[in-house]
N, C-alpha and C positions, 0 to 999 in steps of 0.2 A: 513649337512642335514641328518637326521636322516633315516634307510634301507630302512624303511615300508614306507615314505613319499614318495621316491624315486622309489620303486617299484608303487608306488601309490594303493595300495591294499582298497578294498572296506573292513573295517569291519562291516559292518551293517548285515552281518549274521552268524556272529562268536558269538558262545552260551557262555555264563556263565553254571558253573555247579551250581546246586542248590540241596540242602539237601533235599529226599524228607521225609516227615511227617510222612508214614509209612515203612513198607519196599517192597520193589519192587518186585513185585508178575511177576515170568517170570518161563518160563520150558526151563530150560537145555537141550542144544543139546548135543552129543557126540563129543566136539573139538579136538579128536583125529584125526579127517577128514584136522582138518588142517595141518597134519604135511606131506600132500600130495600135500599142494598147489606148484603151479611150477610161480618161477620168473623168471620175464624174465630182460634181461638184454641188455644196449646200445650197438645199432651198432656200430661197428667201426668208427672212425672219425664224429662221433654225440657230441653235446655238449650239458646242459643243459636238460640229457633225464630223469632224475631220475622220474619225474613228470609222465612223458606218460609212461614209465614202471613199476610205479607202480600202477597206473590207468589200466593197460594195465592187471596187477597179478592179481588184485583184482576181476576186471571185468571176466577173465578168470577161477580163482574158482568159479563166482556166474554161470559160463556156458554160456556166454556172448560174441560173437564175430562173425566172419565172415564166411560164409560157402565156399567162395570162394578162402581163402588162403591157399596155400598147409598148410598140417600137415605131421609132422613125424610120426615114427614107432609107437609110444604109442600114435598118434592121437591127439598130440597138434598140434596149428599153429605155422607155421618155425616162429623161433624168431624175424629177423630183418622184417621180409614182417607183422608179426601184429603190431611191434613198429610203423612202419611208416603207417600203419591203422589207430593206435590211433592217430597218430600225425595231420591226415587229419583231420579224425574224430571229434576229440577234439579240434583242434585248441588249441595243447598246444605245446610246452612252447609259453607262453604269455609274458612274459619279458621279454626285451631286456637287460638290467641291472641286476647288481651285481649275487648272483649266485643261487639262487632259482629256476629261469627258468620259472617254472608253479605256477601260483595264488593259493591260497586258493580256494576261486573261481570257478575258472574255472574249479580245480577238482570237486565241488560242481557240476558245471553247467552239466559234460560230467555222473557223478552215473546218475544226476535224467533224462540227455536222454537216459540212457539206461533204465530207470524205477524201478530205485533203488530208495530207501528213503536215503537219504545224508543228513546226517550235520558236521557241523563247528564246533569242540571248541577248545575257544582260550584266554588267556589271566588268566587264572585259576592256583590253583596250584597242583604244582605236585601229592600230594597226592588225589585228587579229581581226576584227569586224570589220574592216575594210575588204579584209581577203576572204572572210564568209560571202558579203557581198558580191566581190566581183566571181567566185564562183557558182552562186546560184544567180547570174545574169550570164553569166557563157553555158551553161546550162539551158536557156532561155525562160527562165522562171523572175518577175519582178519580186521584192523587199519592202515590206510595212517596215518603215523606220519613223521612232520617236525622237521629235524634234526638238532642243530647245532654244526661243529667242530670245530669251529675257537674258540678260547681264548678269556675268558675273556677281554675285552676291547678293542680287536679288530674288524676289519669287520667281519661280518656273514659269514658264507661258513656253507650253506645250502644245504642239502640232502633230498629229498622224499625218505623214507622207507615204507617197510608192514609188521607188526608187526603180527607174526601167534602162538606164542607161548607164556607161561609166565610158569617159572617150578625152584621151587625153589631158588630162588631170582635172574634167569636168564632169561634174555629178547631176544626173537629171531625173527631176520627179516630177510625180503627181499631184497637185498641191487642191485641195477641195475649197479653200477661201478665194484661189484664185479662176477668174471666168473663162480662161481660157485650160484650167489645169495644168500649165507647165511650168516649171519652176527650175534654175541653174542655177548652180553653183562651185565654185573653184574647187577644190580639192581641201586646199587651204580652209576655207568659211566652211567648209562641210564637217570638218574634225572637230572646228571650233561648238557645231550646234550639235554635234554628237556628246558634247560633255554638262556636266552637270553637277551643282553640288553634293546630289546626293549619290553616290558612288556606286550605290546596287542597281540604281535604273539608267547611267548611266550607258553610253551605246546601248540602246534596244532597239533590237532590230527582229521581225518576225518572219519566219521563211516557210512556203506554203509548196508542195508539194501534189502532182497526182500521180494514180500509181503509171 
């Protein structure tokens, strides 16, 4: 049985990119702001958290969250007490199986209750996704991207990342497994973890929006 059957994932709102006809009239933000976003990362003895920490990063740079959890010295919320906010919150991870954790979905579900504009795309290729990317980071908005590190023709092993950077053909995220949060990669390794056997979840990448 094939990952995505199994996970049983809804694609009915994973976008196709499409060419548009002229070129996209949009004003540059200063994505320098991103290079300030703060990831947060799994609590200890958590499983499955990549999803709600990087829901959790995202949500957190658009200024998003709780008034009521402590925060540290520079005024962010203590790490583990808003992972497990979002976890309430969001009611993610949502899958019991294999190792994604958190839906497509469901990340969709938890931007637009915060009153984000969210969407899905998925099943595209890389070179289309590459340039969704780097326009919603000159923009200054960071990128929930599905990862995968498993090999070729084996099982999926799936990572939620947040993609804040893009700087001469090196690609930089937020990585929730790792303690410091930062994660590099070539350009090259980055297309290679973008793909996937199974072709519809193949480059997903989630884009969050305020008005």
């Amino acid at each position: 049985m094939n990952d995505y059957k199994r996970f049983e994932i809804d694609f009915s709102e994973a976008k196709s990119i499409s060419t548009p006809s002229s070129q996209i009239d949009f004003k540059p933000m200063d994505p320098s702001k991103l290079d300030l976003i703060w990831g947060f990362t799994a609590p200890k003895q958590s499983e499955k958290m990549s999803g709600p920490c990087a829901i959790g990063t995202v949500l957190h740079y658009h200024g998003i969250g709780w008034n009521h959890i402590p925060k540290d010295r520079q005024g962010r919320p203590l790490n583990d007490q808003f992972i497990e906010a979002i976890v309430r919150w969001s009611e993610t991870p949502d899958l019991p199986g294999g190792s994604m954790g958190t839906s497509p979905p469901m990340v969709l579900s938890a931007f637009r209750k915060a009153d984000l504009h969210a969407s899905w795309y998925a099943g595209n290729n890389v070179v289309d996704t590459l340039q969704i990317i780097q326009l919603e980071l000159l923009q200054g908005r960071p990128v929930m991207v599905l990862i995968n590190h498993g090999p070729v023709g084996q099982p999926l092993l799936l990572e939620w990342q947040v993609i804040y950077k893009l700087v001469e053909n090196t690609i930089y995220t937020k990585q929730s497994s790792n303690g410091k949060g930062d994660q590099s990669w070539s350009l090259l390794q980055f297309k290679d973890l973008l793909k996937m056997d199974q072709p519809e979840l193949s480059c997903s990448i989630v884009t969050a929006a305020k008005d």
